[in-house]
Backbone and ligand atoms as CSV (ligand in chain L), in Angstrom:
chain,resi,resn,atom,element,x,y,z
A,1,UNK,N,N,-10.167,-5.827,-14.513
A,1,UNK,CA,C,-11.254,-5.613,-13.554
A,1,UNK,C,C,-10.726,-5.593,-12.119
A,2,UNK,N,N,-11.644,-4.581,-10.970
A,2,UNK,CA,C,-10.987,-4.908,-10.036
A,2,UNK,C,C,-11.740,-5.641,-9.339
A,3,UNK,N,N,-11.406,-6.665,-8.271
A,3,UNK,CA,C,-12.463,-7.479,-7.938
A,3,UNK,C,C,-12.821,-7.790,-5.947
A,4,UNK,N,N,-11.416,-7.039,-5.360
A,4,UNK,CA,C,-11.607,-6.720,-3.762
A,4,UNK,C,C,-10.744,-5.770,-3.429
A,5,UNK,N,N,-10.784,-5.792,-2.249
A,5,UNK,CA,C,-9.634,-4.899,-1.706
A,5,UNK,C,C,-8.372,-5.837,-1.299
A,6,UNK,N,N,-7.135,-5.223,-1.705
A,6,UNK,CA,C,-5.977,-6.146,-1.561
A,6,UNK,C,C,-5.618,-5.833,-0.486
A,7,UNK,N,N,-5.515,-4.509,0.019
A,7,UNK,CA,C,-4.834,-4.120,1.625
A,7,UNK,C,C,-5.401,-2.902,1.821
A,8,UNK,N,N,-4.738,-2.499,2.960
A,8,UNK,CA,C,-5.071,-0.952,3.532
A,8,UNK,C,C,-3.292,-0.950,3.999
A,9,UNK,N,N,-3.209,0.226,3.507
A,9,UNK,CA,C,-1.939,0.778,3.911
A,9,UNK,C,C,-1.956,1.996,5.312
A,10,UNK,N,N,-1.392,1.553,6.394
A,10,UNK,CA,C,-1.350,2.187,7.396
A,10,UNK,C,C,0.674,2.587,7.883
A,11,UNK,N,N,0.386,4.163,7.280
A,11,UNK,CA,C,1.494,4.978,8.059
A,11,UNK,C,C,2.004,4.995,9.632
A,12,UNK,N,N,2.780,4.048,9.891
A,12,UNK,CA,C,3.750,4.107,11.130
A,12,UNK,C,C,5.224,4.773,11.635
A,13,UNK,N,N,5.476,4.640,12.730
A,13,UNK,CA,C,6.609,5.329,12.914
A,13,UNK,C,C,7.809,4.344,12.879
A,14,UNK,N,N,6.939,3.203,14.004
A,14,UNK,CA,C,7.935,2.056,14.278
A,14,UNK,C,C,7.213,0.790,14.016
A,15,UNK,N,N,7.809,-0.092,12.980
A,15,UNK,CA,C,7.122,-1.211,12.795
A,15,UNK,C,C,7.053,-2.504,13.831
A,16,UNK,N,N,8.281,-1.925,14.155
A,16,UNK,CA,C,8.761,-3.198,15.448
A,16,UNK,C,C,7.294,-2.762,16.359
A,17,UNK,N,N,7.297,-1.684,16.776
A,17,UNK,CA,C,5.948,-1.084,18.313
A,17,UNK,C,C,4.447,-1.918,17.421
A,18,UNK,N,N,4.227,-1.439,16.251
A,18,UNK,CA,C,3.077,-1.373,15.603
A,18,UNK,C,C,2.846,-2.949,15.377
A,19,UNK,N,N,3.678,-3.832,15.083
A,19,UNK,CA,C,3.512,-4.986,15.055
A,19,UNK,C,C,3.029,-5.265,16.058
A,20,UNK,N,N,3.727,-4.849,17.235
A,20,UNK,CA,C,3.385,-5.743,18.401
A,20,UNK,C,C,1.822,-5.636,18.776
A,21,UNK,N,N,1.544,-4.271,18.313
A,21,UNK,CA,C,-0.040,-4.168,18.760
A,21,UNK,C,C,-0.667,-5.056,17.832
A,22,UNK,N,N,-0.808,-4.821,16.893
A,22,UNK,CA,C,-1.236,-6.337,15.909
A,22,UNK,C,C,-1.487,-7.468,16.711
A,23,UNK,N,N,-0.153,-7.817,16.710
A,23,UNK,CA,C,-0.141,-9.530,17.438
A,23,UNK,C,C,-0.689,-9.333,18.944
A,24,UNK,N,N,-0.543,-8.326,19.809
A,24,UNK,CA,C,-0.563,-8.292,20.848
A,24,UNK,C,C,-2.317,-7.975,21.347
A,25,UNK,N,N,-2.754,-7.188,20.614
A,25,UNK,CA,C,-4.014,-6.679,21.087
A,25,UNK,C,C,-5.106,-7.215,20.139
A,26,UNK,N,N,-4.599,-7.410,19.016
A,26,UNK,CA,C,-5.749,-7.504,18.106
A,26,UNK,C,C,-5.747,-9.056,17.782
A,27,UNK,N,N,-4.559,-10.008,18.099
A,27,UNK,CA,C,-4.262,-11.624,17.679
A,27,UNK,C,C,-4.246,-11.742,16.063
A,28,UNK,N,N,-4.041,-10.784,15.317
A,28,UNK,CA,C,-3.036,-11.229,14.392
A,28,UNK,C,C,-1.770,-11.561,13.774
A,29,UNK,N,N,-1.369,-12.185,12.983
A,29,UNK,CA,C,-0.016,-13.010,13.177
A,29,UNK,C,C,0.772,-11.928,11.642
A,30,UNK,N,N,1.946,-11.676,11.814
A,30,UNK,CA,C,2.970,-11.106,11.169
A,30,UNK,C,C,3.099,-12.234,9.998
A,31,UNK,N,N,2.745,-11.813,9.103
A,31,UNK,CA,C,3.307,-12.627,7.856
A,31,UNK,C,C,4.724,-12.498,7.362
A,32,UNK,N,N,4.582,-11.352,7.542
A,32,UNK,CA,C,6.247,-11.276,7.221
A,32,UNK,C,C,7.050,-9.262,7.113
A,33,UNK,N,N,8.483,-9.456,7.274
A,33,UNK,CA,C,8.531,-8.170,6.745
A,33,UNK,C,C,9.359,-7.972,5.690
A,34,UNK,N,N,9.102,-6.844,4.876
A,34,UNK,CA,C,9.773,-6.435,3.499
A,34,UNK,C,C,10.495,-5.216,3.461
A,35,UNK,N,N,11.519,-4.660,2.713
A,35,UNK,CA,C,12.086,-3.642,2.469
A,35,UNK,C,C,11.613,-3.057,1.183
A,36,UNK,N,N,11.036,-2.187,0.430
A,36,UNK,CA,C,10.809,-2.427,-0.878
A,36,UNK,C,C,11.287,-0.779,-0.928
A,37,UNK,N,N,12.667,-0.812,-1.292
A,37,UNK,CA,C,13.907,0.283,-2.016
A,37,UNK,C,C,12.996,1.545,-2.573
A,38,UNK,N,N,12.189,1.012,-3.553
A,38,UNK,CA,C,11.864,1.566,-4.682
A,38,UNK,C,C,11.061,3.069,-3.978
A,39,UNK,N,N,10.132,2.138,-3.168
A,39,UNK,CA,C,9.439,3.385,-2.188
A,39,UNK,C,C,9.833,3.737,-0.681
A,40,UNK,N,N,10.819,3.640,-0.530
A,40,UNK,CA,C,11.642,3.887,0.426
A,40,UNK,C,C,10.838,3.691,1.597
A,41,UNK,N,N,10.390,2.465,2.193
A,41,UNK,CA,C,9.883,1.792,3.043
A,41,UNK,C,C,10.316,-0.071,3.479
A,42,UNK,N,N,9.654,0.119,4.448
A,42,UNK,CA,C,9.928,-0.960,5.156
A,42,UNK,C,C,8.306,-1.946,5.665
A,43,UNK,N,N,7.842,-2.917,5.246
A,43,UNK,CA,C,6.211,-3.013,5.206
A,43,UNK,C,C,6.406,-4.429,5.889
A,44,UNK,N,N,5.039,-4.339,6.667
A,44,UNK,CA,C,4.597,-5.537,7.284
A,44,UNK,C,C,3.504,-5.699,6.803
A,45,UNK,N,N,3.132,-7.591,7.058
A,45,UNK,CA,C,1.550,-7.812,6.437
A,45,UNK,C,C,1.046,-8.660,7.138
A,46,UNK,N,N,-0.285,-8.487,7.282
A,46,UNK,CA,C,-1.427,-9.346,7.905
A,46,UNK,C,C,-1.950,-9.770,7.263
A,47,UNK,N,N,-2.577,-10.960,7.313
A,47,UNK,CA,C,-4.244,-11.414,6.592
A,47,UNK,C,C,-5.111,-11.232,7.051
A,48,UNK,N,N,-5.981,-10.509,7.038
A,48,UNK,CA,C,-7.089,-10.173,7.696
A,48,UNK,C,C,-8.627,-10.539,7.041
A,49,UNK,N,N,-8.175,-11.489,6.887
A,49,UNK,CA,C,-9.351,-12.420,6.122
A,49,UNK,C,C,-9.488,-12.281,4.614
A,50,UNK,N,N,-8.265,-12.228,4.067
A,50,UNK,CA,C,-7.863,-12.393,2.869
A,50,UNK,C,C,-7.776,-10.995,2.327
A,51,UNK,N,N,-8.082,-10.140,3.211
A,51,UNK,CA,C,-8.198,-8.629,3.164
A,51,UNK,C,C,-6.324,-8.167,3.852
A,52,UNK,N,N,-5.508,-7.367,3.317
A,52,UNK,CA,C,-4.100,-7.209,4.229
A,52,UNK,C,C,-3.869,-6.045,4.575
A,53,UNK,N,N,-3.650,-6.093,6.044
A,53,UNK,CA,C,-3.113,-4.605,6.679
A,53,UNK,C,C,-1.719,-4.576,6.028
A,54,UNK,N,N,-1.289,-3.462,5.567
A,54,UNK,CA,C,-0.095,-3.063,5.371
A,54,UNK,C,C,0.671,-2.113,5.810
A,55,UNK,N,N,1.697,-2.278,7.133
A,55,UNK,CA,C,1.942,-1.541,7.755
A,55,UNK,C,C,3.846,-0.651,7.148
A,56,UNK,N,N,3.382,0.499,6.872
A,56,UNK,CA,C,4.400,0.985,6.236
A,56,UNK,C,C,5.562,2.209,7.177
A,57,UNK,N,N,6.738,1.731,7.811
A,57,UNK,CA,C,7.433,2.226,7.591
A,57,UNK,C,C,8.681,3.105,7.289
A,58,UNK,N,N,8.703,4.294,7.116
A,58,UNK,CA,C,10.212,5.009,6.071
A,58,UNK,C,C,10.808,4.681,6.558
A,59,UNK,N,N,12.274,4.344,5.659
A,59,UNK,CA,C,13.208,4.124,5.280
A,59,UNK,C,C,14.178,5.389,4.938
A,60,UNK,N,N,13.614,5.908,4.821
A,60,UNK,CA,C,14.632,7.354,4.556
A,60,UNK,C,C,13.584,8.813,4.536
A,61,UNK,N,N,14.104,10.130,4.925
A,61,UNK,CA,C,13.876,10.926,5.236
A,61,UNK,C,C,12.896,12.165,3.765
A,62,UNK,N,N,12.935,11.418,3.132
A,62,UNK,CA,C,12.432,11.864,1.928
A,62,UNK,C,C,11.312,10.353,0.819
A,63,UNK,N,N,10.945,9.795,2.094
A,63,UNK,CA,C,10.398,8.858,2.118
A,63,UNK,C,C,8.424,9.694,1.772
A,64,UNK,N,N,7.764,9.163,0.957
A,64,UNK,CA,C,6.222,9.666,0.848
A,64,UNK,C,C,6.064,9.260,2.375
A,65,UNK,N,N,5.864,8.303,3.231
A,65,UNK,CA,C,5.335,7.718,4.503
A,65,UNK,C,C,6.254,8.854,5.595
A,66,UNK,N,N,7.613,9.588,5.038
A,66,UNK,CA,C,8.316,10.337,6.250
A,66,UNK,C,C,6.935,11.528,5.973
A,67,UNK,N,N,6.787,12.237,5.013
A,67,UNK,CA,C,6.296,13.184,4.710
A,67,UNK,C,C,4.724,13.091,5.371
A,68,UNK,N,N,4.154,11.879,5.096
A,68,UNK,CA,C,2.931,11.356,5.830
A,68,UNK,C,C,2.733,11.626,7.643
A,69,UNK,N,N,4.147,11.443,7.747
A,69,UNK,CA,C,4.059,11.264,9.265
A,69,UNK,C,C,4.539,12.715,9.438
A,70,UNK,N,N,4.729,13.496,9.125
A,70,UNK,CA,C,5.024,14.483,9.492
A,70,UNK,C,C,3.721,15.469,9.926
A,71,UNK,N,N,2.902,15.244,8.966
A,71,UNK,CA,C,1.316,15.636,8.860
A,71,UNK,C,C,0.645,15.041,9.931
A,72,UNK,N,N,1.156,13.532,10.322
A,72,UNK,CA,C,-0.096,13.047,10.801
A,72,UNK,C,C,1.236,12.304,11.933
A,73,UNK,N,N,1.695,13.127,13.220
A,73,UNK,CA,C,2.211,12.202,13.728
A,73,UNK,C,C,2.348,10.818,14.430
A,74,UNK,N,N,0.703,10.758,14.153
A,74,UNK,CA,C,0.491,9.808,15.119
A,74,UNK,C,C,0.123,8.187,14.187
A,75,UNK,N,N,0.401,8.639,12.515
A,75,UNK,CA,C,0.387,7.863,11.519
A,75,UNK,C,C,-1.051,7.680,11.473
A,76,UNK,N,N,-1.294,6.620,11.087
A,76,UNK,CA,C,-2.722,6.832,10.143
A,76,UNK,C,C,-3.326,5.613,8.629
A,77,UNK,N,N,-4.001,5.978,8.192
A,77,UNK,CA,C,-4.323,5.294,7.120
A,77,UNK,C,C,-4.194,5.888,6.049
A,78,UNK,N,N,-2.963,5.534,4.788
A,78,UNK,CA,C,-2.500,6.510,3.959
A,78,UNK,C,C,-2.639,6.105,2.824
A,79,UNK,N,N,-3.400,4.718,2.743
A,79,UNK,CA,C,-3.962,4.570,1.005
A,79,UNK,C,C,-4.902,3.441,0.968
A,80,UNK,N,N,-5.991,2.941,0.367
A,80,UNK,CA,C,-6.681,1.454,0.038
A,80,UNK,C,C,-5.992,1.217,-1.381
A,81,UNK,N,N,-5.976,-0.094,-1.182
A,81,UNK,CA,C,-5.379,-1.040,-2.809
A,81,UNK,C,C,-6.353,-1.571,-3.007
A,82,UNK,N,N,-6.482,-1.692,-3.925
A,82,UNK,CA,C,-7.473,-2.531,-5.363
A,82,UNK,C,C,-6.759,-3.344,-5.884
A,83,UNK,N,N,-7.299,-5.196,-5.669
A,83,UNK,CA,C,-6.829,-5.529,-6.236
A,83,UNK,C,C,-7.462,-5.855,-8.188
A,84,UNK,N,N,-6.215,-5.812,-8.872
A,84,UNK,CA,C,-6.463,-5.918,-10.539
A,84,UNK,C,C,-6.096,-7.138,-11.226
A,85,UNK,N,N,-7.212,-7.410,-12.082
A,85,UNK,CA,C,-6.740,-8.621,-12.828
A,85,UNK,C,C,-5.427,-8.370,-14.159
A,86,UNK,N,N,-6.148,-6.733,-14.551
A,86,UNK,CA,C,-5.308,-6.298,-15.304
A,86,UNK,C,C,-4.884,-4.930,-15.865
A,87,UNK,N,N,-3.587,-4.284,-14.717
A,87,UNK,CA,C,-3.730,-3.085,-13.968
A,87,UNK,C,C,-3.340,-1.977,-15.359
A,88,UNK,N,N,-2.813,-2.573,-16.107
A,88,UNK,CA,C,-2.815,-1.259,-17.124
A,88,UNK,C,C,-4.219,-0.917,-17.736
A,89,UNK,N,N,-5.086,-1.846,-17.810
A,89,UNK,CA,C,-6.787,-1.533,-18.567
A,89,UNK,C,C,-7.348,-0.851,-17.797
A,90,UNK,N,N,-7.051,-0.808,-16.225
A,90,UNK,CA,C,-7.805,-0.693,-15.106
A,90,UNK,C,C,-7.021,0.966,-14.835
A,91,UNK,N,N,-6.038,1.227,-15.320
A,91,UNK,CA,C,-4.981,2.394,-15.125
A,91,UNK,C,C,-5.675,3.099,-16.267
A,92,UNK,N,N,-6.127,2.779,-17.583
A,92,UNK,CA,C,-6.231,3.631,-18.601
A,92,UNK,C,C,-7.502,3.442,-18.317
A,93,UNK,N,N,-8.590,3.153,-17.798
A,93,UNK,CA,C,-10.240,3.082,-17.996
A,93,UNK,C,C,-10.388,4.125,-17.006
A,94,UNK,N,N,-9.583,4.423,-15.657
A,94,UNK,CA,C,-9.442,5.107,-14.568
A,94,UNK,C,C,-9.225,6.509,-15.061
A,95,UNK,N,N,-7.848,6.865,-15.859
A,95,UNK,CA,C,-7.733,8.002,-17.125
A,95,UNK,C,C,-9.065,8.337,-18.001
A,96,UNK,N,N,-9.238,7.253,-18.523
A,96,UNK,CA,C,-10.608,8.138,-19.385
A,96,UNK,C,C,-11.792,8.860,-18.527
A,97,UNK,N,N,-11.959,8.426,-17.336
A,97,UNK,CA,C,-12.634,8.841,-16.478
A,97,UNK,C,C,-12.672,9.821,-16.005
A,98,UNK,N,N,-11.082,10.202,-16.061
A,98,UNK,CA,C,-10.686,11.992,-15.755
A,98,UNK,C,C,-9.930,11.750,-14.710
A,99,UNK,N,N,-9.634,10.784,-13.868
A,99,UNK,CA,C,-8.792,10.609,-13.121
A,99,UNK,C,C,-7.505,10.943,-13.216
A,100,UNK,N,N,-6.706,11.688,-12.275
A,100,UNK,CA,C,-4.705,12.156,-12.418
A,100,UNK,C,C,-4.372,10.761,-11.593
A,101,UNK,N,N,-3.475,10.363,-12.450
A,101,UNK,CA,C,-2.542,8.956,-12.259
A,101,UNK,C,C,-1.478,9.687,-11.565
A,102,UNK,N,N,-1.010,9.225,-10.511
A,102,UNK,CA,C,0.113,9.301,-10.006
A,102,UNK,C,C,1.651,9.257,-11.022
A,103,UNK,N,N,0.846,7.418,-11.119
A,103,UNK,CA,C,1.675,6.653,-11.918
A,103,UNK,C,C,1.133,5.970,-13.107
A,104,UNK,N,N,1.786,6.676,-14.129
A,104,UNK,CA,C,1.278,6.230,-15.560
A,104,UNK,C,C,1.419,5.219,-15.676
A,105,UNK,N,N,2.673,4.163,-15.562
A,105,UNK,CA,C,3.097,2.930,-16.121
A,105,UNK,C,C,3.113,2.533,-14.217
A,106,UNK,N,N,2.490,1.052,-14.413
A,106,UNK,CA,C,3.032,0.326,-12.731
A,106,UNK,C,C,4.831,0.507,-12.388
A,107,UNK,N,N,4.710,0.521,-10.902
A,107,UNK,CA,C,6.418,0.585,-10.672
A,107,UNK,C,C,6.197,-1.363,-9.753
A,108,UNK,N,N,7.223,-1.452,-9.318
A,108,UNK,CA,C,7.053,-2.665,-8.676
A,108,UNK,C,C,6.825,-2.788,-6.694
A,109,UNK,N,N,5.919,-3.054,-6.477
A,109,UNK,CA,C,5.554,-2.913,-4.720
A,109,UNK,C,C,6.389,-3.890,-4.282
A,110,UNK,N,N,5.622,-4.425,-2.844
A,110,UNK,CA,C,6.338,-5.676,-1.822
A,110,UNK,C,C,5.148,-6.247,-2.257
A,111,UNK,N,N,6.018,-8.131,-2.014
A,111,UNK,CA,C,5.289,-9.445,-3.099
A,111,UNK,C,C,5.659,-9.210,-4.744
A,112,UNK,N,N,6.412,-8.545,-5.422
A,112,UNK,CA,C,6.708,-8.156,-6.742
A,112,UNK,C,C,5.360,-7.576,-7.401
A,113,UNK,N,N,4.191,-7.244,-6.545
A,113,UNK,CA,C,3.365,-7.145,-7.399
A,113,UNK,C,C,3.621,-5.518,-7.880
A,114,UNK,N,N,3.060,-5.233,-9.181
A,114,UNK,CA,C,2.602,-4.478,-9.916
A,114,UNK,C,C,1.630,-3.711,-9.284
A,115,UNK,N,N,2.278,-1.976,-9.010
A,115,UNK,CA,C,1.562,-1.108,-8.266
A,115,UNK,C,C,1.263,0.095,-9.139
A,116,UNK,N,N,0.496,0.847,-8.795
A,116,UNK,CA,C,0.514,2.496,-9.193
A,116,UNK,C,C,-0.899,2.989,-8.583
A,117,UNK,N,N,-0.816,4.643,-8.131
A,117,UNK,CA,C,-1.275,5.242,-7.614
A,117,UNK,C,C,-2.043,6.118,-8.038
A,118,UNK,N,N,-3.746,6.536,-7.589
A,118,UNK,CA,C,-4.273,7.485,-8.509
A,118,UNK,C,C,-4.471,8.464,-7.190
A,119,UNK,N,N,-3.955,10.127,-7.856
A,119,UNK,CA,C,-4.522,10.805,-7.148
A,119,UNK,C,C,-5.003,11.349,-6.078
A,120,UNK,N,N,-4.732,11.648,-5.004
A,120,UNK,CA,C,-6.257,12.335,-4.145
A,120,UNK,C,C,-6.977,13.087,-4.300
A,121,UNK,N,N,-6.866,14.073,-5.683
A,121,UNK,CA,C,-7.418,15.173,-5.631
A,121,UNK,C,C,-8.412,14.604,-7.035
A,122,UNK,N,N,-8.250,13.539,-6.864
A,122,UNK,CA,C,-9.406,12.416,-7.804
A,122,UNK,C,C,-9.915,11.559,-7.860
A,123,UNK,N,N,-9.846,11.673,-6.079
A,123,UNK,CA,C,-10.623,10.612,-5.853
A,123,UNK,C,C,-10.870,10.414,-4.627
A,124,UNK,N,N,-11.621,11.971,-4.573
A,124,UNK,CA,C,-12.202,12.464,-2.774
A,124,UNK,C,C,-11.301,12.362,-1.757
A,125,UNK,N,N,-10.137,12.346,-1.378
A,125,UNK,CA,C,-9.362,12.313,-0.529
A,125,UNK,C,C,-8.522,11.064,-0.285
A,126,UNK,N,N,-8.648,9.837,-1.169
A,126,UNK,CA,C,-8.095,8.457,-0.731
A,126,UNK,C,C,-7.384,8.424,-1.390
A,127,UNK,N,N,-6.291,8.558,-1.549
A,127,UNK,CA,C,-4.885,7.810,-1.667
A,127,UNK,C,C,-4.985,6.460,-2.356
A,128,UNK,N,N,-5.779,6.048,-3.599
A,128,UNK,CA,C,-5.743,4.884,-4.055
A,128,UNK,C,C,-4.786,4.295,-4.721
A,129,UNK,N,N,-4.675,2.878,-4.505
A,129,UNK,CA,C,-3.584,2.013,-5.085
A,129,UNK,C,C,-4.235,1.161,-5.760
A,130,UNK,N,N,-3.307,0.775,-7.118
A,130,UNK,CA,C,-4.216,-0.374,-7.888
A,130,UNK,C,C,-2.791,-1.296,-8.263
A,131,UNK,N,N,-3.292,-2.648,-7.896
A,131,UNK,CA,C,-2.014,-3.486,-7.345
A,131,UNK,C,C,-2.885,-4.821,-8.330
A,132,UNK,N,N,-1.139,-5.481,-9.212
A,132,UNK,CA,C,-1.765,-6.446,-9.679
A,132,UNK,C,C,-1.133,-7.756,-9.329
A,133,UNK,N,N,-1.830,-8.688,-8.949
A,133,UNK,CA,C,-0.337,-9.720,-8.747
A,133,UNK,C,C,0.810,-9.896,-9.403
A,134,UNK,N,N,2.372,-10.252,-8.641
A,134,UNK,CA,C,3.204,-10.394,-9.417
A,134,UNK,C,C,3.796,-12.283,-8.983
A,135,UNK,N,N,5.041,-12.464,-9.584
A,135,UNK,CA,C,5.414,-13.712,-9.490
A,135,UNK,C,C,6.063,-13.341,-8.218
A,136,UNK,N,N,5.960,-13.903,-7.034
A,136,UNK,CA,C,6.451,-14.052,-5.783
A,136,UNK,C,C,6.732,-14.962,-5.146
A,137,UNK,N,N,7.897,-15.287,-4.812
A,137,UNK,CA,C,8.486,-16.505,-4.503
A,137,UNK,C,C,7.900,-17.002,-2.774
A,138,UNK,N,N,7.659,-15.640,-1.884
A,138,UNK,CA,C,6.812,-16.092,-0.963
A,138,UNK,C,C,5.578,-16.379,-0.300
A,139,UNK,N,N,5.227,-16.810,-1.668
A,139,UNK,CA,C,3.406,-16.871,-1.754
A,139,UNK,C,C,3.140,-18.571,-2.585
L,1,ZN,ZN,ZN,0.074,-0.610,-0.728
């Protein structure tokens, strides 16, 4: 089941600049930052009342977030997460629905949790993520 929203993923250029507006304009505090290889990014996180900005980014030039920013230079908001109690039921109930999975099987996000992606062209234009907790040593 899914039961809130886990984050909003927001496409940046520079995380160092983008942080600062965070902390600087808006008074939220940097939880921390991550590298996560897999999706060739670099992510920051907020709590935003148990709700998390997730500020993403690239890491390399063939990065989904380089390609993002290329479209949208001025970056943007490039996916909502769902969080799942249990993301493969929630991945195949999403399929029967008619939904195109990005990602058939979860790959692994930042926090180790359990990620995968459905679609935009199934699901009105949003870039959805369905994220399940994983074992994370900084939580
Ligand atoms: Zn995300």
């Amino acid at each position: 089941m899914i039961s809130k929203i886990d984050h909003i993923g927001i496409a940046v250029k520079s995380l160092e600049d983008s942080i600062k507006y965070y902390e600087n304009a808006l008074g939220f505090k940097c939880e921390g930052v991550e590298e996560v290889a897999e999706q060739k990014v670099k992510t920051a996180f907020f709590n935003v009342g148990g709700v998390h900005i997730e500020l993403l980014e690239p890491t390399s030039e063939d990065s989904p977030i380089a390609k993002y920013l290329e479209k949208n230079p001025h970056g943007g908001v490039h996916h909502v997460a769902f969080n799942s109690g249990d993301i493969m039921a929630d991945l195949a109930h999403a399929k029967e629905a008619g939904v195109a999975l990005i990602n058939e099987t979860p790959k692994i996000g930042a926090h180790a949790k359990k990620i995968a992606f459905l679609h935009p062209k199934s699901t009105y234009g949003v870039l959805t993520e369905i994220c399940q907790d994983g074992e994370c040593a900084c939580h």
